[in-house]
Steps between C-alpha positions, in 0.01 A plus 500: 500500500279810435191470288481804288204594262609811274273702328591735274419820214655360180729833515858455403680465851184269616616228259868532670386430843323205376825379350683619830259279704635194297874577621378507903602228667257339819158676345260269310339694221094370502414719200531807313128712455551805202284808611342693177688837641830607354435212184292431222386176703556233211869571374581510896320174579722366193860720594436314873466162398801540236676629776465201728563306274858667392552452893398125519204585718273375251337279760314877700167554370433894333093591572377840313320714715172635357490836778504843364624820676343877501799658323665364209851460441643704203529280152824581448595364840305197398595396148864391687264181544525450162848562455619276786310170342612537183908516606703266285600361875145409607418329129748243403303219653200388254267416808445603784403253814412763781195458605218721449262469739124529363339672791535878585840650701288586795339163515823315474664725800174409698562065431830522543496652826243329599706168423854627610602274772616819689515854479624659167655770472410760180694678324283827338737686210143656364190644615366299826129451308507140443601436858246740619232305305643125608430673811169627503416171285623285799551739801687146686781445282679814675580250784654281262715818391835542709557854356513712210789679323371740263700752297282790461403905666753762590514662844685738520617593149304579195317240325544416110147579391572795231225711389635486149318152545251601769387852471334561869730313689737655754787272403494348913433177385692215326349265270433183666280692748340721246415207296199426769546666860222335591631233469829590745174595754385124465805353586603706757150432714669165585759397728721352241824581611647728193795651358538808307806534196364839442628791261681613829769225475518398110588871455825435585551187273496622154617316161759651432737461194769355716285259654386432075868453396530243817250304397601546156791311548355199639288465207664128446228412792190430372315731794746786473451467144120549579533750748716703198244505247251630727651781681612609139116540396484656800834760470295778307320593841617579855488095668507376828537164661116530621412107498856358528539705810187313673584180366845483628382567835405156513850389416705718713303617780822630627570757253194738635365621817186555514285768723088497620304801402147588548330512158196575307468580152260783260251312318290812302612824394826670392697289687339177440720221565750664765647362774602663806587454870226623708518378877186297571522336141605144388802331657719350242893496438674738252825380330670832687899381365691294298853423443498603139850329357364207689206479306645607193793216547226267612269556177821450289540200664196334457506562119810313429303184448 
């Protein structure tokens, strides 16, 4: 049985690996921490626990994580946090028995690997900055950390950054590493074994209307039915499987080969928040293929439940 601690944005796709996690048989899922990032952090906090509870995982702790990053996500990009928790899906229950957990995000991650009766693995669909800080908090917990997946940087394609939003930038870097680069720097100084779902690979997994009208007519399943709503508030914009990419990793290994690369990423200037291969950097392991029907059928899959 895997432990697995996610932590997570509050964007749209972030609250469908959550729900994705729930379907994965063998991993035990310690806790769910909502990073202030791609989210206004209270209507995330409250779409999360909703969430688990839809998926009968009201038993995993949510923890709000009180970080900030140097560049600010867009409010449009945002708002979807407000959206999300107020689906007709997410609200037909008058309570809600999630817990909340009254300390910080980055505190939490730091207790509960600290208690963890062996490594945990984390899942990272949003900027790395509360591990960063659980890890300059309490620099021994990385031994209690077997490795990291984190969905975030492009490579060797252009990042998502658009200077509509950021005027300045050089549009190298995606998101999740803009957010706080820094913060990529932090984590990287360690020898936590890591993996990389970067822009690279989720290129080439896009939501298409096909993969919409599948899902569409599974809608008698309460997840599909979930999944549905969402990538419809998400249809008005060009959408990837970011997050659900990463998080099915962890259910079907098998569907991906992965690849090391040297690494280091841009922390100031123009290109703040790129990633690149650079011999001499960090060694990690890149997501470098995936069978893409397979992980289309296997998504599919998991939401008839």
């Amino acid at each position: 049985m895997t432990l697995i601690l996610h932590d997570h944005d509050g964007g749209i796709d972030d609250y469908l690996s959550t729900m994705l996690l729930s379907t994965i048989e063998d991993i035990e899922l310690l806790g769910v921490v909502v990073t202030p990032a791609d989210c206004y952090i209270e209507p995330a906090v409250s779409a999360t626990r909703k969430i688990l509870e839809l998926v009968d995982r009201s038993n995993v702790p949510v923890a709000a994580s009180t970080v900030r990053g140097c560049n600010a996500f867009p409010p449009l990009y945002r708002r979807d946090s407000y959206i999300i928790d107020r689906l007709p899906i997410l609200n037909e229950r008058s309570s809600v028995q999630t817990p909340l957990v009254p300390e910080s995000g980055q505190q939490f991650l730091v207790r509960m690997l600290q208690s963890a009766p062996r490594p945990v693995t984390l899942l990272v669909t949003g900027p790395l900055t509360t591990v960063a800080t659980a890890l300059e908090t309490e620099r021994s917990i990385g031994s209690n950390i077997e490795k990291i997946v984190w969905m975030g940087g492009a490579l060797n394609v252009p990042g998502n950054v658009e200077s509509m939003w950021e005027p300045g930038h050089d549009g190298t870097a995606e998101w999740n590493a803009y957010w706080d680069a820094e913060a990529i720097e932090t984590v990287w100084r360690t020898e936590i074994p890591f993996i990389l779902c970067s822009l690279d690979i989720t290129n080439r997994v896009p939501v298409t209307d096909d993969i919409i009208q599948r899902i569409a007519k599974q809608r008698r399943y309460v997840l599909s039915d979930l999944a549905g709503q969402c990538y419809a508030l998400a249809s008005p914009q060009e959408f990837y499987f970011w997050d659900v990419l990463a998080t099915a990793y962890l259910g079907r290994p098998d569907l991906y080969e992965l690849r090391e690369y040297e690494v280091e990423v841009i922390t100031e200037g123009a290109s703040q928040g790129r990633t690149i291969v650079k011999p001499g950097g960090r060694k990690i392991q890149v997501f470098e293929d995936v069978d893409v029907e397979g992980f289309y059928e296997y998504f599919l899959g998991q939401l008839m439940r």
